[in-house]
C-alpha positions as CSV (number, residue, x, y, z in Angstrom):
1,X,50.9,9.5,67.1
2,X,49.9,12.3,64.8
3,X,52.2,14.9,64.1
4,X,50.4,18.6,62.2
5,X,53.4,20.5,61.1
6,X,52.8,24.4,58.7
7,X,55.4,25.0,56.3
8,X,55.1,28.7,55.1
9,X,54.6,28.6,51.0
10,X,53.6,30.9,48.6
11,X,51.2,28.5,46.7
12,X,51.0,25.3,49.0
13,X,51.1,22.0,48.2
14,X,54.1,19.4,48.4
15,X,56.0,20.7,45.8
16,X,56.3,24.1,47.0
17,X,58.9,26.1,48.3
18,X,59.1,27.1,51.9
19,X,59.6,30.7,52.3
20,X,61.9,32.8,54.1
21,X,59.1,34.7,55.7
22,X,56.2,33.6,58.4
23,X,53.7,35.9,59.3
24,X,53.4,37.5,56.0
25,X,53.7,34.1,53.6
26,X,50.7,34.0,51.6
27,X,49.5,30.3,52.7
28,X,50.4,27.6,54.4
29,X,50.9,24.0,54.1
30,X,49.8,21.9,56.6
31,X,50.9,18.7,56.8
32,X,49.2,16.1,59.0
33,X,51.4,12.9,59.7
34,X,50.1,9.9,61.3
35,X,50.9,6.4,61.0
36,X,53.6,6.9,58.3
37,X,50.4,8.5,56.1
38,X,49.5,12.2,55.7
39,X,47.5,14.4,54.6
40,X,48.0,17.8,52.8
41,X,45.8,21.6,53.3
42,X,46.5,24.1,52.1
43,X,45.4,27.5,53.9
44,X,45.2,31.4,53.0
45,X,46.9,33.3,55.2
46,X,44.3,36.3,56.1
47,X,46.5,37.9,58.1
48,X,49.6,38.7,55.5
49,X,48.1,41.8,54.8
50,X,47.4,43.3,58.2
51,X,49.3,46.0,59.2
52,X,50.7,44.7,62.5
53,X,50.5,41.9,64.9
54,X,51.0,39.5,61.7
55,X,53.1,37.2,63.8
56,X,51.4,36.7,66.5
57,X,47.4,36.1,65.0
58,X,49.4,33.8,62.8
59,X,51.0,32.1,65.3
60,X,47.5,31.9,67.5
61,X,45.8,30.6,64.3
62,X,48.1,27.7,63.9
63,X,48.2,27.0,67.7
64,X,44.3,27.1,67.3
65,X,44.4,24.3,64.7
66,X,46.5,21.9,66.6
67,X,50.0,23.0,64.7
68,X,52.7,21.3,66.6
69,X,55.7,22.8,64.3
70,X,56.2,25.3,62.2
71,X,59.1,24.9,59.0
72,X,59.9,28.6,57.8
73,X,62.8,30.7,57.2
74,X,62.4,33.6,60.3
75,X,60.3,34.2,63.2
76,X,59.6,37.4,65.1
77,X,60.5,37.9,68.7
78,X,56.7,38.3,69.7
79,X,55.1,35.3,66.7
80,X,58.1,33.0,68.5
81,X,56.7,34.0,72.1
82,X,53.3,32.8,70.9
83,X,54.6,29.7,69.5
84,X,56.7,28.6,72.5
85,X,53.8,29.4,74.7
86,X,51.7,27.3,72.6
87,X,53.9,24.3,72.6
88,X,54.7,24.6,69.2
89,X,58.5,24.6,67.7
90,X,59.8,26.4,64.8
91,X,62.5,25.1,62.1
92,X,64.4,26.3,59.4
93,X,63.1,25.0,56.3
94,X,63.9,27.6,54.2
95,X,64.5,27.7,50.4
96,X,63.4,23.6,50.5
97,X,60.8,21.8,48.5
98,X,57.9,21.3,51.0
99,X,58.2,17.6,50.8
100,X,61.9,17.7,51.1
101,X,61.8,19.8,54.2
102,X,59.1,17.1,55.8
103,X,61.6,14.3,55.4
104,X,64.3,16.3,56.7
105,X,61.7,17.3,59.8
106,X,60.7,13.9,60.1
107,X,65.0,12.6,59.7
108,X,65.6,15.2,63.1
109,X,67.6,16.7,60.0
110,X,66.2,20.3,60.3
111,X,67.5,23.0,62.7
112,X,65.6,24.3,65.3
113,X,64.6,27.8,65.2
114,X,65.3,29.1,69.0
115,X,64.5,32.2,69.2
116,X,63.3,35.1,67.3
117,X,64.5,38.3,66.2
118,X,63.6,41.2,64.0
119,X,63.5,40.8,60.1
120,X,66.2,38.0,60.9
121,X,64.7,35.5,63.2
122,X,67.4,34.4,65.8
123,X,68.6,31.2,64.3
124,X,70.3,29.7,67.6
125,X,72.8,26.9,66.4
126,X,72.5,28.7,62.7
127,X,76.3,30.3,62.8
128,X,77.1,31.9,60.2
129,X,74.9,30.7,57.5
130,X,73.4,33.4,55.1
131,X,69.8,33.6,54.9
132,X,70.2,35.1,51.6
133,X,69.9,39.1,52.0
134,X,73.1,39.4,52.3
135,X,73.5,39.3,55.9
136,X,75.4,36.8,58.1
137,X,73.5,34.8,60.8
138,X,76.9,35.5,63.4
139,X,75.8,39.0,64.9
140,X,73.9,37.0,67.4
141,X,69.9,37.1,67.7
142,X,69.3,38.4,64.7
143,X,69.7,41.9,65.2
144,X,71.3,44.1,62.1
């Protein structure tokens, strides 16, 4: 069964980090698994510089090229709409090594992103893990 996961990156490529951001990461990695092989491309992301609806075209782009997952730090209420309406979950990849976060991904090691907030990106089963700004995930939903 083939498996296309996007890992939100700055560069791209395996050895890349994935970002905290989605809709406005400057490529993406997209990683297609099948058979225990994959293959790696890596893809602008023409929409970072938009000044709205960044979320969402992202999220209909990937949909449009058969993305089945997304690995990224935060999601947006309306880009995680698009994504569960597409089919397509979202984890919490963020900070690792693009090849470390696969494994994880591929392990049923990473957590699931749930649902999506402003800035923050609800993080469900997160708690009260930082995401590195200096804010708690425990408010609930990701609101400040």
């Amino acid at each position: 069964m083939e498996q296309k996961i996007a890992f939100s990156t700055v560069n791209g490529g395996l050895d890349d980090i994935v970002t905290e951001i989605f809709g406005r990461c400057p490529k993406f990695t997209i990683v297609t698994v099948k058979d225990g092989d994959f293959d790696v491309e890596i893809i602008e992301n023409s929409f970072a510089t938009h000044a709205g609806g960044v979320g969402i075209a992202v999220s209909q782009e990937l949909a449009r090229k058969g993305v089945k997952a997304v690995v990224t730090g935060r999601v947006g209420f309306n880009a995680m709409e698009v994504l569960k309406k597409a089919g397509i979950k979202a984890y919490n990849g963020a900070n690792l090594r693009v090849e470390d976060a696969l494994k994880k991904l591929l392990d049923g090691k990473l957590p699931e992103i749930t649902a999506g907030g402003k800035g923050m990106g609800g993080m469900g089963g997160m708690g009260g893990r930082g995401m590195g700004m200096g804010r708690g995930m425990g408010r609930g939903m990701g609101r400040w």
